[in-house]
Residue, then its C-alpha position, 0 to 999 in steps of 0.5 A: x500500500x502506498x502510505x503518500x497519495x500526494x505530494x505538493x510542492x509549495x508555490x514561493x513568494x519572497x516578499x523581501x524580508x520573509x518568504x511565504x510558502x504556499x501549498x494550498x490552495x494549488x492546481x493539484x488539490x484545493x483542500x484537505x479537510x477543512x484546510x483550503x489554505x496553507x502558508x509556512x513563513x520563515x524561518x527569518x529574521x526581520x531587520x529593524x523597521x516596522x516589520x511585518x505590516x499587513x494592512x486591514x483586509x477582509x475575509x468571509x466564510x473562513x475562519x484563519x488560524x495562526x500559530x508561530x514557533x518564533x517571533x509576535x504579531x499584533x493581531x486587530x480586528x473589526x470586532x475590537x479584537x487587539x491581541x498579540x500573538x505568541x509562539x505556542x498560542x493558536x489564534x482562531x479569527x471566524x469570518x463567517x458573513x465578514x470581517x477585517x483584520x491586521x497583522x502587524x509587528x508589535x509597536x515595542x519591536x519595531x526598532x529591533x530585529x525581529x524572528x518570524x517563523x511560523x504557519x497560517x491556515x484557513x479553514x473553510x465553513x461547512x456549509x450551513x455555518x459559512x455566514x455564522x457571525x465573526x468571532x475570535x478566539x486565542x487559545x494559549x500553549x498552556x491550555x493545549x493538550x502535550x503528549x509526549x512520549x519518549x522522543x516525540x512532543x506532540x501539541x494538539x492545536x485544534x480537534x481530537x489525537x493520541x486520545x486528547x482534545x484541544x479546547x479551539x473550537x472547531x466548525x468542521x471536524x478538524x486535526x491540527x497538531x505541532x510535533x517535534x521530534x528528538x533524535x531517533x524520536x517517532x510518533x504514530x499518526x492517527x488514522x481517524x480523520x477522512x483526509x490527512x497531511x504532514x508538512x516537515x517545517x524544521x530538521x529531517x522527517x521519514x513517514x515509515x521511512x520515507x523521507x520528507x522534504x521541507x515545506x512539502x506537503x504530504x497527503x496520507x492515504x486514508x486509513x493508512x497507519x503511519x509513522x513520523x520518525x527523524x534521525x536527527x531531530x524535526x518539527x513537523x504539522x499534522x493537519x485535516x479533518x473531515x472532507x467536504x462534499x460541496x466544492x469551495x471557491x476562493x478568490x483573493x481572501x475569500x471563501x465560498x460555496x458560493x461564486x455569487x457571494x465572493x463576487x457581493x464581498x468584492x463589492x462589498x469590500x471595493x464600496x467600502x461596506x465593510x466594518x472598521x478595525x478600531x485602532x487601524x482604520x486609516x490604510x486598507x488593502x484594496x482589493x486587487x484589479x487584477x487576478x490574485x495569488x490566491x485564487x482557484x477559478 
């Protein structure tokens, strides 16, 4: 049995400072699970200046999921939401029928280098929930279930694995989990979830003996029972969940079963309908004239 179904290169984009690794949505496959978008940034250290600064922009029927192994960002959001994100910390931001958001370095690191390493996803709503109303949430480290087991750590960030469940809330059934390895260090990975993928962010990586290579993503058969080693030590995501049986648009940043509900976003968003984020008002991201990165239509 062929323990890999699929193999993703990412799609890189240097921005200068950072480079952002992209392997979902690709021309190969738009989800898996939930996860219909997929960025790896860093490992980088940013000079001093401002630093990241993503200004304000829109996103529905998604929810966003960040979580670093290195550095901060300043997360504000239309809600009133002003949380700074730290390394171990899952920060959850549901769009449902809207909402805009930043990111930007925090204020007291902006004349200083700063690390930036780290994973943003999104997961699609199932339908149903798509225009639930927009929440927020940050869960910390502490509050996220640590298996450990000989040589392998595993942090479950979002769903159920290894018998523990994380308190993020989850739309759709979801997996999530952070696993660092030690030399010689294994961990099973759970079979449950429909659909399955591991992406190697650090160090070296096997699936019952096949190595990785960093920043793929690698999609596991279903149902195969699979093993992650290292000979020398690694970081590897887990991620997936449950399949979706309705199709999923995306353009720009949003998502929908519906084309004719991205296009009402466009307006919405060029019109300037959509709410403010208080405390980062005065600059926004138009939206772009042209065809964006993100986009699998």
């Amino acid at each position: 049995m062929t323990i890999i179904a699929q193999t993703i290169t990412p799609t890189t984009h240097d921005l200068g400072e950072f480079q952002v690794r992209r392997v979902l949505p690709s021309r190969h496959r738009r989800m898996v699970g939930p996860f219909i978008f997929v960025d790896e940034f860093g490992p980088a250290t940013l000079p001093e200046g401002p630093g990241m600064g993503v200004r304000p922009h829109p996103h529905i029927n998604l929810a966003t999921v960040t979580y670093l192994f290195e550095g901060a960002i300043d997360h504000r959001d239309s809600l009133g939401t002003y949380q700074t994100i730290r390394p171990g910390a899952v920060n959850l931001m549901t769009a449902g029928s809207g909402i805009v958001h930043s990111e930007r370095s925090p204020a007291d690191m902006r004349d200083k280098p700063k690390r930036m390493f780290g994973m943003q996803t999104w997961l699609a709503l199932p339908d149903g929930k798509e225009e639930i109303d927009p929440a927020f949430e940050n869960v910390g480290q502490g509050d996220l279930p640590l298996i450990e087991d000989g040589g392998a750590q595993a942090r479950v960030i979002m769903g159920s694995l290894w018998g523990q469940t994380a308190p993020t809330t989850c739309h759709a059934e979801t997996i999530y989990a952070d696993i660092l390895l030690s030399t010689g260090g294994a961990i099973p990975i759970d079979a449950e979830a429909d659909e399955r993928a591991v992406m190697l962010v650090d160090g070296d990586g096997a699936l019952d003996g096949v190595p990785l290579e960093r920043y793929m993503l690698y999609v596991i058969a279903p149902g195969a029972k699979v093993s992650l080693s290292s000979l020398s030590g690694g970081r590897a995501m887990l991620l997936g969940g449950e399949a979706f049986a309705s199709e999923r648009h995306v353009w720009w940043n949003f998502v929908s079963s519906s084309k004719e509900r991205i296009e009402q976003a466009k307006a919405d968003w060029f019109a300037g309908r959509f709410p403010l984020v208080p405390g980062d008002s005065d600059e926004y991201i138009p939206l772009p004239e042209g065809k964006p990165n993100t986009v699998t239509d």
